[in-house]
DRENSEZA-772886 format. One line per field, with one value per atom (N, C-alpha, C): residue number from 0; residue in three letters; chain; z, x, y. Coordinates in steps of 0.001 Angstrom, whole numbers, m for minus. Example, Ala and Ser with C-alpha at 12.3 -4.5 7.8 and 13.67 -1.06 7.14 Angstrom:
residues 2
nr: (0,0,0,1,1,1)
rest: (ala,ala,ala,ser,ser,ser)
kette: (A,A,A,A,A,A)
z: (7800,7800,7800,7080,7140,7870)
x: (13190,12300,13200,12850,13670,12900)
y: (m5690,m4500,m3300,m2250,m1060,30)
END
This chain:
residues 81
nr: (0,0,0,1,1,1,2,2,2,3,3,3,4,4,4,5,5,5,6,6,6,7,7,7,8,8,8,9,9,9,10,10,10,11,11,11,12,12,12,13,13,13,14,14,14,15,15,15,16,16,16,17,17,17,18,18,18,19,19,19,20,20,20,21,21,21,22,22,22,23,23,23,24,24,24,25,25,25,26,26,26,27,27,27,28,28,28,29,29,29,30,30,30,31,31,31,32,32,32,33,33,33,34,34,34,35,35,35,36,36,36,37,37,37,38,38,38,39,39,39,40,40,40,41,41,41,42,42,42,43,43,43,44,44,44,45,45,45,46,46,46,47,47,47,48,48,48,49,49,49,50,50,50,51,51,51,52,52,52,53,53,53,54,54,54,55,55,55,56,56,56,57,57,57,58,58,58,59,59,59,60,60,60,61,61,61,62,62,62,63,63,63,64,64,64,65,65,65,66,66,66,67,67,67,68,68,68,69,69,69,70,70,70,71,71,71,72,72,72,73,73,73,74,74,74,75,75,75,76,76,76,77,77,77,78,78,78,79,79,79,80,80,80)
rest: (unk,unk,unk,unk,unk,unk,unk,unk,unk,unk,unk,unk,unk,unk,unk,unk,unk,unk,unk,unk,unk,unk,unk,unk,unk,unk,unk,unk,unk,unk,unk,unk,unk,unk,unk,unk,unk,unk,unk,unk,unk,unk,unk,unk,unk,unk,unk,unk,unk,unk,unk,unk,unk,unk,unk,unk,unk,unk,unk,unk,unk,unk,unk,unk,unk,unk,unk,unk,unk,unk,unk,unk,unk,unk,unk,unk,unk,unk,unk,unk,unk,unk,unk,unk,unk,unk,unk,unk,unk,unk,unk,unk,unk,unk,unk,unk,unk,unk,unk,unk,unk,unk,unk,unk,unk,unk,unk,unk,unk,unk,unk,unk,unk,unk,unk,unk,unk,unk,unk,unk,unk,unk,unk,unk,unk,unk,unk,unk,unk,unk,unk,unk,unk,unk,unk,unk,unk,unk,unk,unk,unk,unk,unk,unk,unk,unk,unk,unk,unk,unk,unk,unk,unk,unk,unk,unk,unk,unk,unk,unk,unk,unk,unk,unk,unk,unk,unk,unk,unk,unk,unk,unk,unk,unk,unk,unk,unk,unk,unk,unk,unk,unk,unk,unk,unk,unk,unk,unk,unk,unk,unk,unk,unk,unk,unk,unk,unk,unk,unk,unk,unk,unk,unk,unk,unk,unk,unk,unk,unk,unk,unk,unk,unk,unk,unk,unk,unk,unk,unk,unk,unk,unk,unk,unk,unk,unk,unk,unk,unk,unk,unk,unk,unk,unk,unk,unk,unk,unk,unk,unk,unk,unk,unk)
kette: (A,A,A,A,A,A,A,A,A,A,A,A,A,A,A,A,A,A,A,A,A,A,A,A,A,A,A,A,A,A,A,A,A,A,A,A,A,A,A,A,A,A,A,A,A,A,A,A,A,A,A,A,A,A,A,A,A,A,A,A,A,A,A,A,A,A,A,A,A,A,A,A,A,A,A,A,A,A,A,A,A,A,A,A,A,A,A,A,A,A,A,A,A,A,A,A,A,A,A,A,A,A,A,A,A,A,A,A,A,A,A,A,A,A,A,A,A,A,A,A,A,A,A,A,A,A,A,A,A,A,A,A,A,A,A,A,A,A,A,A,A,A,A,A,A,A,A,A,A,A,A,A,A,A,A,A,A,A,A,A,A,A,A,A,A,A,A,A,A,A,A,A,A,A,A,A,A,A,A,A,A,A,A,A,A,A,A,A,A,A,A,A,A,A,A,A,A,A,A,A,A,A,A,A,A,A,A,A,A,A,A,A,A,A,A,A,A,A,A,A,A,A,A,A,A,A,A,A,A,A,A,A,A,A,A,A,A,A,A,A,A,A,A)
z: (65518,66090,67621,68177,69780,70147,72015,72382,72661,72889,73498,74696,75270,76989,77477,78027,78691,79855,80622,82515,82347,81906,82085,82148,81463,81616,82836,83204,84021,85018,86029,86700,87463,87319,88520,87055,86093,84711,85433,84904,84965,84700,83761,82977,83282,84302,84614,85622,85354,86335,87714,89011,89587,89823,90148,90242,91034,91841,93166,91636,91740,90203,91683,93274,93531,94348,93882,94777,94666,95999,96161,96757,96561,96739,98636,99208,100547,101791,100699,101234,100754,100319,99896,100508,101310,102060,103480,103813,105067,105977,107345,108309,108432,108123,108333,107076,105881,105039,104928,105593,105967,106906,108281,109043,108671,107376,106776,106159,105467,104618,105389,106642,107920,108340,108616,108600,108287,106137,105389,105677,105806,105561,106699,108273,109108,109009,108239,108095,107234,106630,105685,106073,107646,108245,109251,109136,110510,111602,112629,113879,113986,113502,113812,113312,112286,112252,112632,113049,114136,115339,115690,116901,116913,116244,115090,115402,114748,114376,115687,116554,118145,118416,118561,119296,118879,117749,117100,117734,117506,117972,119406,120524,121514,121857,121126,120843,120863,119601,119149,120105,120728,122192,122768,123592,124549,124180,122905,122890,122694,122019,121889,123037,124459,125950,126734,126577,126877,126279,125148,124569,124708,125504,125883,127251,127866,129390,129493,128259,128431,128449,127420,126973,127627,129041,129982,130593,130833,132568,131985,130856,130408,130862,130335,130115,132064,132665,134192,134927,134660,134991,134521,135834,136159,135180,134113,133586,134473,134313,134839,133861,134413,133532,133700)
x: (111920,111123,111175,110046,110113,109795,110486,110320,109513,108723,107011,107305,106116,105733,105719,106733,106624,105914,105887,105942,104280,103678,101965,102436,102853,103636,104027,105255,105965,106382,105822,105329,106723,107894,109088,109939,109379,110650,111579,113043,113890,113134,112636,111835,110768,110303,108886,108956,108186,107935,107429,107774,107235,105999,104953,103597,103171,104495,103960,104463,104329,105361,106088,106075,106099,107350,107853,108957,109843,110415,111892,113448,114161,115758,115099,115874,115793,116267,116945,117518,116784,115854,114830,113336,113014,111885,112250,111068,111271,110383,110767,110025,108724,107856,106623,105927,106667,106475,106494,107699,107718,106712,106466,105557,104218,104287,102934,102507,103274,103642,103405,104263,103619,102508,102102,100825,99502,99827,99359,99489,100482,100536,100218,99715,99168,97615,97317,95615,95186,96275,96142,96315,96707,96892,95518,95898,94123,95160,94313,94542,95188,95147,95869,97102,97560,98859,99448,99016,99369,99480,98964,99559,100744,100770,101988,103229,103007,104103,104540,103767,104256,104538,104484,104473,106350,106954,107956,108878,108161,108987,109688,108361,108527,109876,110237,110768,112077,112266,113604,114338,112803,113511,114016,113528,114217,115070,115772,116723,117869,118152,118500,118776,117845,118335,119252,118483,119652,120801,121426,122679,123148,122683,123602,123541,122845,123203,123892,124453,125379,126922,127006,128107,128444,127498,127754,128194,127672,127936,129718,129795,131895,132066,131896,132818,132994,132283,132357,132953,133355,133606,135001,136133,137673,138376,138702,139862,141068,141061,142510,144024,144806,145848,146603)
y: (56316,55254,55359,54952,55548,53780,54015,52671,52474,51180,51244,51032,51673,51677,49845,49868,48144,48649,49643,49978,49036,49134,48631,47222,46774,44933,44776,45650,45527,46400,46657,47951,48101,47129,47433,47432,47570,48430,49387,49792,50414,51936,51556,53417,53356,52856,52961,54158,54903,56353,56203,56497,56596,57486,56684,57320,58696,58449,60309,60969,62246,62998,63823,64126,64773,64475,63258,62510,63380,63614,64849,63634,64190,63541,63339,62708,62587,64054,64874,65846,67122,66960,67982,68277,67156,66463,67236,68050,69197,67724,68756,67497,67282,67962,68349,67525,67723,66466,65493,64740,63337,63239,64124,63937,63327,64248,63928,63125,63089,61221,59846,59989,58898,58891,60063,60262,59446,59764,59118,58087,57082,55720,54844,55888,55256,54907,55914,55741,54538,54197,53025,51728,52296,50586,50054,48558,48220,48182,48449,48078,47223,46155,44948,44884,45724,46089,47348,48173,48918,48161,47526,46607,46100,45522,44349,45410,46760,47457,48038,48200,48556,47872,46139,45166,45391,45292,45228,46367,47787,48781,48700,48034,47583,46743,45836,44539,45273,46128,46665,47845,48136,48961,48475,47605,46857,45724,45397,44661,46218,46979,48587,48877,48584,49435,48246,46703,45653,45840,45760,45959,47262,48518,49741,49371,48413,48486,47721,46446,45686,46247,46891,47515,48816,49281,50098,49547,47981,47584,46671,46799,46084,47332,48650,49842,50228,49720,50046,49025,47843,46582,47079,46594,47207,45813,45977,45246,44670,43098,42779,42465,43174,43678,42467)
END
């Protein structure tokens, strides 16, 4: 007796297949592939979230360069013993 296909019910099933067939381990994925993959998934965005997503990257930069210039300007700052 075979089990029946739930994945059509329930598309986040345990045994539900992922749809790429072409999915590789993370350590199998050359760069030029992922490249490409981003790629893909930029063309799929509007403008307006490409904005969004810079606006963010933006954001995470510069809190990223504040907190190494913080933790430069302790490591240079003379300790009192």
């Amino acid at each position: 007796m075979t089990e029946p296909d739930t994945s059509a019910k329930n598309p986040a099933a345990p045994s539900a297949k992922p749809a790429d067939h072409d999915e590789k381990a993370p350590a199998d994925v050359t760069i030029s592939e992922g490249l490409s993959k981003i790629f893909e998934a930029g063309e799929a965005l509007t403008p307006e979230q490409v904005d969004a997503l810079a606006e963010q990257a933006k954001t995470a930069a510069k809190q990223s360069q504040e907190a190494r210039d913080n933790k430069n300007a302790q490591l240079d700052t003379p300790k009192d013993h």
